[in-house]
N, C-alpha and C positions, 0 to 999 in steps of 0.2 A: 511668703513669696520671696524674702528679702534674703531669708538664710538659704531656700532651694537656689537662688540666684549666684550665691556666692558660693557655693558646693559644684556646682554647675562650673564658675570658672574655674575652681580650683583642680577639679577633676581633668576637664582639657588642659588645663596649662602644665601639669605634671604628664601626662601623655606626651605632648609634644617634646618636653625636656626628654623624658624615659626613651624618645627616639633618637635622640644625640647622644651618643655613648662616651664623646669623646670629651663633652664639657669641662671644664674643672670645678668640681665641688668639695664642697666643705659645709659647718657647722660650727654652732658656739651657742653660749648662752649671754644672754641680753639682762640690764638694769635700764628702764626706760621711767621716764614721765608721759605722764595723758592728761585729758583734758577734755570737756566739754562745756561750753563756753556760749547760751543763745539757747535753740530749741524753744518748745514749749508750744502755750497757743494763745492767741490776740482775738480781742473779743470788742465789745460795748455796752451800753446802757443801750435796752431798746426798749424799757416800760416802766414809767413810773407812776403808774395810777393814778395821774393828774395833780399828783406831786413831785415837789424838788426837780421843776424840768431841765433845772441850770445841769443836771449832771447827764441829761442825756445826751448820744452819739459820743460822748465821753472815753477815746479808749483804752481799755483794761489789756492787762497780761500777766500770765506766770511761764515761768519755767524751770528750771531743775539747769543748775551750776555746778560744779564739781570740778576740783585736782587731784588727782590722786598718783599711788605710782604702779609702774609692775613688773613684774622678773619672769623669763621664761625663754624661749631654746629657737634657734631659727637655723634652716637648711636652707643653704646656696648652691644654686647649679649656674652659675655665670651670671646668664642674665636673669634668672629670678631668683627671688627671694620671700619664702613660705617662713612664717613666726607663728607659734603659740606661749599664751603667757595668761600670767592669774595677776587681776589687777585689783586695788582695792583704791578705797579715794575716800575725800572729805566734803559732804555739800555745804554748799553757799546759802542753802533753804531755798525758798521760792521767793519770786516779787510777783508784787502787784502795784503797776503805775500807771497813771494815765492823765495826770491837769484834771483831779478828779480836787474841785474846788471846798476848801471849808471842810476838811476830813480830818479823821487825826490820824491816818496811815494810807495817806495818797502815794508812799512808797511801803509797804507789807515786805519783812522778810521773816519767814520761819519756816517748821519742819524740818527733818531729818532724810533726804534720801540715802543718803552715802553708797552710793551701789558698789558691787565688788562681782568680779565672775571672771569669765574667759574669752579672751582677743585671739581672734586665728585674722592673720594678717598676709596677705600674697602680691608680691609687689614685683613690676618687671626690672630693670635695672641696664645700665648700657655702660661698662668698664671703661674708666678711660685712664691710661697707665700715665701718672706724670713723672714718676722715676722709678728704678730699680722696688723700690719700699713703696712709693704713695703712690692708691687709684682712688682716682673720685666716680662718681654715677649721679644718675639723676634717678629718681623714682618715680615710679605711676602703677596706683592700684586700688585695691579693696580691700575691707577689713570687716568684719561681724565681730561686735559686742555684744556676746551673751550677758544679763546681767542676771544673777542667781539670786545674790541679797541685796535687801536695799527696798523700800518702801514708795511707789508713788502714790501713795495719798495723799492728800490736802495738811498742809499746817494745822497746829491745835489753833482751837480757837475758830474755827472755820463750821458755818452752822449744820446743821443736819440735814438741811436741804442737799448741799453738796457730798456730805459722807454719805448719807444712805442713796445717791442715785447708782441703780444697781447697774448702768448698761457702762461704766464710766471701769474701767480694768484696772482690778487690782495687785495682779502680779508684779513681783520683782522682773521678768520676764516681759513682761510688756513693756518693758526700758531698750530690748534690745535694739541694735540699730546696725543698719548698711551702710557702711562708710565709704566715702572715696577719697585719697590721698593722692598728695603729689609733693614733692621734696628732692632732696638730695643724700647723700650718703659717702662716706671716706673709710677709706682701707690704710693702718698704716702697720707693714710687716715689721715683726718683733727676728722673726727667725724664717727660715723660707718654709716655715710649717705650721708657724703662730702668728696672728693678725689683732689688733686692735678693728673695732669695727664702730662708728660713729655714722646717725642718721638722726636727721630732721626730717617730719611731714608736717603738712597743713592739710585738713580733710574736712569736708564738708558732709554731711549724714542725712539718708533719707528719716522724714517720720518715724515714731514708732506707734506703738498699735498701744500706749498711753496717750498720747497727744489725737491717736485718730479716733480713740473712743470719745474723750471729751468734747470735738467737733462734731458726731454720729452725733452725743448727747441732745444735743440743744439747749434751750435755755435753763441755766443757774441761775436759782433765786437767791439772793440775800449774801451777797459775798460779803468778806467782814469787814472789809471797809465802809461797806456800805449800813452794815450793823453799827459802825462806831461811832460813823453820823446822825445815828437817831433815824434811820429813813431803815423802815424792814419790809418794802413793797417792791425794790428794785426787782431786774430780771436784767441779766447777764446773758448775750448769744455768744458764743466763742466760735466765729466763723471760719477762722486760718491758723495754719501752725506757722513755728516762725524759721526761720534754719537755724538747724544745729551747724557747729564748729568747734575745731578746736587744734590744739596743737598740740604735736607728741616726739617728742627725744629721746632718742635711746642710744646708749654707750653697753660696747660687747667686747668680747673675747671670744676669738675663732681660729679654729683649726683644720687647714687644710688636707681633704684626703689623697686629692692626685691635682 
């Protein structure tokens, strides 16, 4: 639903440009940073077979962290601005917190996601010339993260209850996510034909279809925190996902056609 949504604007909003003939466009290629910073899904203790009741209502979470960076090509027609790029990144592992008392990993970090794939990015933009050489704009738009590689499964160490639950999605691909952005961006002309191009966003992201299978799931038994406390009866519901965010910067070189 999330990438038909985003093909969807993208198609309109290239039409509408494709009927202004007279716009000024151009093109360049981009060096950016990204970021995904939050996400994941928030859960509790809701059964402990009439043991350790001190950790129930107690709440649990993970999520998937990552910096990474990425390079690729962006077309301007005035006021939009359409990007594709291949990104690769470094995860932070997963946590799990929650004032879960008398544990020996009431903060959990491990695992490998590191995802890497493809950002197709479309953003509106409104020029506003402060001299001869510099324009600034503001930004507002949407972005899909394909993510090709990269792993959401569960940290080692995490018991078989959790790896073998088969409805819980294993794809690199179930990382992908609908962004929306908003920021700013600077033009500063090198020659009346070459540009420096410089943007900031901040974007917040719908779910992905990793986070919404482990809420569909329902309850995990035995998370390892709960293994490390000697207690193997827990039962984990993971009822809400959390919002993703993050921030991304990108510094370019562009070349104007008319």
């Amino acid at each position: 639903m999330a990438k038909k949504l985003f093909l969807l604007i993208v198609a309109a909003t290239f039409a509408a440009a494709a009927a202004s003939a007279q716009v000024p466009l151009s093109f360049g290629v981009t060096s950016s940073v990204i970021s995904d910073f939050g996400g994941g899904v928030t859960g509790s203790v809701t059964d402990a077979n009439g043991t350790n009741e001190q950790f129930l209502g107690n709440s649990v979470y993970q999520h998937h962290l990552y910096i990474g960076r990425a390079n690729g090509i962006f077309f301007d027609a005035h006021f939009i601005q359409f990007s594709m790029s291949y990104f690769t990144s470094t995860s932070f592992g997963r946590s799990r917190a929650g004032n879960i008392p008398d544990t020996a990993q009431s903060n959990y970090g491990g695992g490998s996601v590191s995802p890497s794939g493809l950002e197709f990015t479309l953003l509106g933009k409104f020029p506003v010339e402060l001299s001869p050489r510099v324009t600034v704009f503001p930004l507002l738009g949407v972005a899909y993260r394909l993510v090709l590689t990269g792993s959401p499964q569960n940290p080692p160490g995490a018991p078989s209850d959790w790896e073998n639950a088969r409805d819980i999605n294993r794809n690199p691909t179930d990382l992908s996510s609908l962004w929306f952005r908003l920021g700013g961006g600077l033009d500063v002309s090198i020659t009346d034909s070459i540009f420096v191009r410089g943007n900031i966003t901040y974007g917040v992201r719908l779910p992905n279809s990793w986070e919404n299978s482990v809420i569909d799931t329902g309850d995990i038994v035995n998370e390892p925190w709960a293994t490390a406390a000697g207690a193997n009866n827990w039962t984990v519901n993971y009822g809400n996902t959390r919002l993703g965010h993050g921030l991304d910067a990108a510094i370019g070189l562009g070349f104007r056609l008319r």
